[in-house]
C-alpha positions as CSV (number, residue, x, y, z in Angstrom):
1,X,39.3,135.9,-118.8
2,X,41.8,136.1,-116.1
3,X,45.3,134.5,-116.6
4,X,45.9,131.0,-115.1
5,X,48.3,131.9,-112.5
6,X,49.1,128.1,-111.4
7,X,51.8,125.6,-111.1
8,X,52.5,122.0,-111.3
9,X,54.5,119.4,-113.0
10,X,51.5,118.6,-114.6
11,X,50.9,121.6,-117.0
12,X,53.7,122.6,-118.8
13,X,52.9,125.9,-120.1
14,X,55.7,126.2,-122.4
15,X,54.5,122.7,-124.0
16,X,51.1,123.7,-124.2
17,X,51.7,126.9,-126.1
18,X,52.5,125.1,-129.2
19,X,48.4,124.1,-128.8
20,X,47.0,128.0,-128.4
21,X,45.3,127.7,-131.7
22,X,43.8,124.9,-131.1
23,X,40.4,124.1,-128.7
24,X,38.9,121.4,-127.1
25,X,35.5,119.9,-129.4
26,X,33.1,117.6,-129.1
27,X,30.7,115.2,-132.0
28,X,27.8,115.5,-129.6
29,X,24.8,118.4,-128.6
30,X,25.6,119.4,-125.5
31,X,24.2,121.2,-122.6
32,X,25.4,124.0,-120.9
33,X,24.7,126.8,-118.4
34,X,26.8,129.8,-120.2
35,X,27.1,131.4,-123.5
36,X,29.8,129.7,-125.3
37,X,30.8,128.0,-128.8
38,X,29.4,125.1,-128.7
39,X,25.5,123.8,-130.0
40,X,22.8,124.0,-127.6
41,X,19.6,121.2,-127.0
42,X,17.6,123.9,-127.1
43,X,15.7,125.3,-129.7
44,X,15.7,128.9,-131.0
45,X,17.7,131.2,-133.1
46,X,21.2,131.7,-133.4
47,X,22.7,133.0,-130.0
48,X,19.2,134.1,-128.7
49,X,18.9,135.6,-124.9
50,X,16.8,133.5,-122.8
51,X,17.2,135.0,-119.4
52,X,19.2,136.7,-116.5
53,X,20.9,134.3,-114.4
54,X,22.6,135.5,-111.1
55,X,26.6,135.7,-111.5
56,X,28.8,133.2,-109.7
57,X,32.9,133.2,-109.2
58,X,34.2,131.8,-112.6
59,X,31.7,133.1,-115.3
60,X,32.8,135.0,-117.9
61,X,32.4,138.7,-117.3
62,X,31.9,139.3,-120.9
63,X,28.5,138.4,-120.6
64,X,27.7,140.6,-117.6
65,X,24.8,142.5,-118.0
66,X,26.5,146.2,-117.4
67,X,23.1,148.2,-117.6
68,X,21.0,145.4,-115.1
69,X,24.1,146.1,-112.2
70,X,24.3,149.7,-113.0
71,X,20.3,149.9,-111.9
72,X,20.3,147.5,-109.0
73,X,24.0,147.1,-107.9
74,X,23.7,143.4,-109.0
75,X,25.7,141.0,-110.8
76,X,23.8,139.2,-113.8
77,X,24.7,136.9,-116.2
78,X,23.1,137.2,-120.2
79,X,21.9,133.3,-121.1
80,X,21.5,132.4,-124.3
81,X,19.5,130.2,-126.0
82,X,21.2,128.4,-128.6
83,X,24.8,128.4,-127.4
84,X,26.2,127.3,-124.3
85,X,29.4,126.2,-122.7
86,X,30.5,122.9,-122.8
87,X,30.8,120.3,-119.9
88,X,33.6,117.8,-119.7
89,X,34.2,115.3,-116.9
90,X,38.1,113.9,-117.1
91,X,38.3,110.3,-115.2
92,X,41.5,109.0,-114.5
93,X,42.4,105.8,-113.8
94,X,44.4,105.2,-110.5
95,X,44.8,101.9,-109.9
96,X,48.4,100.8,-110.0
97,X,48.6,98.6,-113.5
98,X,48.7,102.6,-114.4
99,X,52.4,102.1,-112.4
100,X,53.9,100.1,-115.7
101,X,56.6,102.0,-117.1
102,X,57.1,104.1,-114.3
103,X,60.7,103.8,-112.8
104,X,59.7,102.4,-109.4
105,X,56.9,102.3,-107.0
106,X,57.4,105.6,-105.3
107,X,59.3,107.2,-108.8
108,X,56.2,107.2,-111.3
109,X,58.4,109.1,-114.0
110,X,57.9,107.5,-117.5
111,X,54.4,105.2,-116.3
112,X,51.3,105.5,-117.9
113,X,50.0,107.7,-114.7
114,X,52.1,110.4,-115.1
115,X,51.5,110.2,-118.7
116,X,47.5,110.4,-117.9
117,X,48.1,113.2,-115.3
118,X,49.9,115.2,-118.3
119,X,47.1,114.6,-120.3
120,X,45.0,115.5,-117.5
121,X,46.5,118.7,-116.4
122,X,46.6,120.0,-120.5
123,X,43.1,119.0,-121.3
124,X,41.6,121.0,-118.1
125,X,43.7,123.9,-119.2
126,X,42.8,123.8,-122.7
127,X,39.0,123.4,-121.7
128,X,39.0,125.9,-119.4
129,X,40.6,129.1,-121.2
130,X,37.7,129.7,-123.3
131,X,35.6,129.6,-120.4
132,X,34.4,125.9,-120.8
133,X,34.1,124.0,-117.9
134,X,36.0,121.1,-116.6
135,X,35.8,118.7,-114.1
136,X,38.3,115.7,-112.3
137,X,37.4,112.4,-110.8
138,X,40.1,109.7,-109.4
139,X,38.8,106.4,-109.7
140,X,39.8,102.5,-109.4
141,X,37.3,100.6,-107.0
142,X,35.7,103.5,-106.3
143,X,35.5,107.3,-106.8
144,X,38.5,108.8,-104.9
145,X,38.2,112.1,-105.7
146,X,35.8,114.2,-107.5
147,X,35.8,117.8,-108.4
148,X,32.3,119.3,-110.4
149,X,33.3,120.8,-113.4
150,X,33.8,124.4,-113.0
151,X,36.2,127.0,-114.4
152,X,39.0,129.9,-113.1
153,X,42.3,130.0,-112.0
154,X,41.2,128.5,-108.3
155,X,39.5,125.6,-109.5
156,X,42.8,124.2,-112.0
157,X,44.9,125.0,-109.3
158,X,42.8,122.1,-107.0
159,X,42.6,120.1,-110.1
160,X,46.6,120.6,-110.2
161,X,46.6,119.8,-106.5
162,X,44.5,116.6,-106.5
163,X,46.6,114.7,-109.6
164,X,49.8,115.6,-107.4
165,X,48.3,113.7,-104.6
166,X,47.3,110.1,-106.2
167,X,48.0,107.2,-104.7
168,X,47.7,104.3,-106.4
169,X,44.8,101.5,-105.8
170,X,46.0,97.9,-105.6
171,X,42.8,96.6,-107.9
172,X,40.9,98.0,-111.2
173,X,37.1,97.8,-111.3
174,X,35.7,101.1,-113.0
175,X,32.3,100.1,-113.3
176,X,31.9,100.6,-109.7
177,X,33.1,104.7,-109.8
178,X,31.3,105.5,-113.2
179,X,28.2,104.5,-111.5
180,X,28.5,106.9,-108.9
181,X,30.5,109.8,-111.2
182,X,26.5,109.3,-113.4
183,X,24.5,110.4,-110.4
184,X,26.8,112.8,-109.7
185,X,26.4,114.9,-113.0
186,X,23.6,116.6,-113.8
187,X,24.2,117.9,-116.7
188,X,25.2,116.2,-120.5
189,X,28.6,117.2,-121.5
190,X,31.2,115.0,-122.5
191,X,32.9,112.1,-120.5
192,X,36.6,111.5,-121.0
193,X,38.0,108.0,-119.4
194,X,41.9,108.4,-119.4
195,X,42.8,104.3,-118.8
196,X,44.5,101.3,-119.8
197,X,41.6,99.3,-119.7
198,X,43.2,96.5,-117.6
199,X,40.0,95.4,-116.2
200,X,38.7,91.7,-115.1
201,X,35.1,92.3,-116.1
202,X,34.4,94.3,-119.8
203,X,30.7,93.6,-119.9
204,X,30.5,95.4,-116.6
205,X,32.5,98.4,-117.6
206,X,31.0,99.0,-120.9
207,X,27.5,98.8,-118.9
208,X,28.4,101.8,-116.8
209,X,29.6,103.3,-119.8
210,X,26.3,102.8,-121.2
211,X,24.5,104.6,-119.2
212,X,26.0,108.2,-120.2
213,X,25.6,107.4,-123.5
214,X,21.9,106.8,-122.8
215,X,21.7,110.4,-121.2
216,X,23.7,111.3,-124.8
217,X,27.2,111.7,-123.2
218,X,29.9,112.3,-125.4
219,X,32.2,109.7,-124.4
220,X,35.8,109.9,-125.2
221,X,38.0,106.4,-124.2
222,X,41.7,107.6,-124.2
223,X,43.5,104.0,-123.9
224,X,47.0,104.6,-122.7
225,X,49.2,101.9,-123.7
226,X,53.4,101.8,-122.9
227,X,54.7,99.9,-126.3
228,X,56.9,97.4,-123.7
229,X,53.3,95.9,-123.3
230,X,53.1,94.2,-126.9
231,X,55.1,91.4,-126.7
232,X,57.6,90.5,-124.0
233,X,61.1,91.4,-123.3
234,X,63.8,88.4,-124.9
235,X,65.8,87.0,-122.6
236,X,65.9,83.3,-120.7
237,X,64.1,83.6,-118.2
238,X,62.2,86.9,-116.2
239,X,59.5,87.1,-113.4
240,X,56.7,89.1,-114.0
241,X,54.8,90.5,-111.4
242,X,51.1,91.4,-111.4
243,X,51.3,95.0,-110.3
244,X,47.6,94.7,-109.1
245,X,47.0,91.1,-107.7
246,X,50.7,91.2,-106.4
247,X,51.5,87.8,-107.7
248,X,55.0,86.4,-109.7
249,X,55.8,83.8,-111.8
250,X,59.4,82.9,-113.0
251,X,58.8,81.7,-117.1
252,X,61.1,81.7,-119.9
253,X,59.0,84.7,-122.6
254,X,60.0,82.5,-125.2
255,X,57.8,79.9,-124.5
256,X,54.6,82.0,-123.9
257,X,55.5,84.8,-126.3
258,X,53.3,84.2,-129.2
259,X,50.7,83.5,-127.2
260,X,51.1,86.7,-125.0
261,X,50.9,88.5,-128.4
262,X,47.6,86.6,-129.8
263,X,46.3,87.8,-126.4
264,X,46.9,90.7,-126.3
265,X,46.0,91.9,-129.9
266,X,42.4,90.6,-128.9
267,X,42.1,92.5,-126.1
268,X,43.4,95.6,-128.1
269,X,40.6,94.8,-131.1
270,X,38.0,93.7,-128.6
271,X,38.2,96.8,-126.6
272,X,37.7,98.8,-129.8
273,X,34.9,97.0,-130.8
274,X,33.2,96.7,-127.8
275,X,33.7,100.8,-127.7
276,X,32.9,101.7,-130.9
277,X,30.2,99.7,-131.1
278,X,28.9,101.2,-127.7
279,X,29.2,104.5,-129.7
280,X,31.8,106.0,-128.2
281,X,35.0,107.6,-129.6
282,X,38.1,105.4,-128.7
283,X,41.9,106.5,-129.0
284,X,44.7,104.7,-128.2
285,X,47.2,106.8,-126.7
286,X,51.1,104.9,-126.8
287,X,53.1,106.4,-124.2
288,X,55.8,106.8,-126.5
289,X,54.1,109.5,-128.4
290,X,54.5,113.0,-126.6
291,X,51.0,113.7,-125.1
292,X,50.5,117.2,-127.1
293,X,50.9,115.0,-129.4
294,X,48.0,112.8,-128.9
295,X,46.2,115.9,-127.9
296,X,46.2,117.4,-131.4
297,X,43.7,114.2,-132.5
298,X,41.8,115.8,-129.7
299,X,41.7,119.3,-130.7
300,X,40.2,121.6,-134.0
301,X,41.1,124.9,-134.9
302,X,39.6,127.9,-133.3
303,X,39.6,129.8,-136.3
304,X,37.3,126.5,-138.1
């Protein structure tokens, strides 16, 4: 595999290096288009060669068929039968509740976006150096970007690219994107929502979410949470402004603090439920916590 020759903000190699033991896995069967490390739907014996497919920019060259381009001057892939490459589709919430913690509007430093785009930028690495593929979509109201899972040097550098560019989205309705990412993917792989789950509508969501776990979508649900979101700061009086509906109100947190924290620990445990019960795997993330970190609950041994 060719060295990642790429740089961003966003993938801190001398971070990730700590992690080189360590690979991306999933609970589910999935379905994939290369030889790889990961179980297959398909039936037959271990690792068995099912066919020749032509060689595209990004495969692995260790599974060139040397004898088949020495005979025809053509590039060909060996498939195999019962182990293939995994798929994995990283959504990441844009919308600008994902500003909280950041240090202004236009300085994002500390917020729970940057913190996602870290995560971001290390998973598609880690996926990606075994030759797994990995994909990125943007979304809010809608899907604002969208790059098909591939692997390679080229293709993390314009994942790299498109988390530099984000700009926020006043409102949060994910149901909306998710629908379109599902008939966008044609293949089952694993689905990883990178959020704080500030949304109006639940039911909806979780009914998008639904439908990749009816196509048997590993779904992972990493809830990003900035531990200043608990329980309200002490003081007289504050205004708090919806960074979304762009509303303020002037209140005194004493008076509405215990109920901001009965609140608030539903929503936490409902969201779980709701996840869980949806049968999806659900981790909440605080921002607190150094993301390679948060990526090690993430990650298994290579050598396991």
């Amino acid at each position: 595999m060719a060295r990642q020759r790429v740089e961003s903000r966003f993938l801190e190699m001398n971070v990730l290096s700590q992690l080189s033991h360590l690979r991306f896995g999933t609970e589910q069967v999935v379905e994939g288009a290369y030889a790889g490390r990961h179980r297959s739907r398909h039936a037959g014996g271990a690792s068995e060669f099912r066919e020749h497919r032509q060689y595209s920019a990004g495969d692995d060259v260790r599974w060139l068929d040397w004898k088949v381009l020495g005979r025809t001057g053509r590039s060909y892939v060996k498939v195999f039968e019962e182990e293939t490459n995994l798929v994995a589709t990283l959504v990441l919430d844009v919308s600008r509740s994902m500003l909280f913690g950041g240090r202004s509007a236009r300085d994002t430093t500390g917020s729970k976006l940057d913190y996602g785009r870290y995560l971001c930028g290390a998973l598609s690495h880690i996926i990606t150096r075994d030759q797994d593929r990995c994909g990125l979509a943007l979304a809010a109201t809608s899907l604002d970007a969208f790059l098909p899972a591939r692997t390679g040097s080229a293709h993390i550098e314009a994942v790299l690219d498109t988390l530099e560019g984000v700009q926020p989205v006043p409102d949060t309705n994910l149901a909306t994107p998710l629908k379109d990412l599902f008939g966008r993917l044609r293949e089952r792989g694993v689905l990883i929502v990178i959020s704080d789950f500030l949304e109006e509508d639940l039911t909806a969501l979780f009914s998008a979410i639904r439908l990749f776990r009816h196509r048997n979508f590993d779904v992972l649900l990493l809830h990003l949470l900035d531990p200043m979101e608990r329980r309200l700061p002490e003081g007289p009086a504050y205004r708090f402004v919806d960074l979304e509906g762009g509303g303020s109100r002037v209140c005194s947190p004493n008076e509405v603090a215990a109920l901001y924290e009965r609140r608030f620990r539903r929503f936490l445990n409902g969201l779980r439920s709701v996840a869980v019960a949806a049968g999806c795997r659900y981790h909440l993330f605080s921002t607190s916590v150094p993301y390679v970190q948060n990526l090690k609950t993430l990650l298994v041994d290579k050598r396991g």
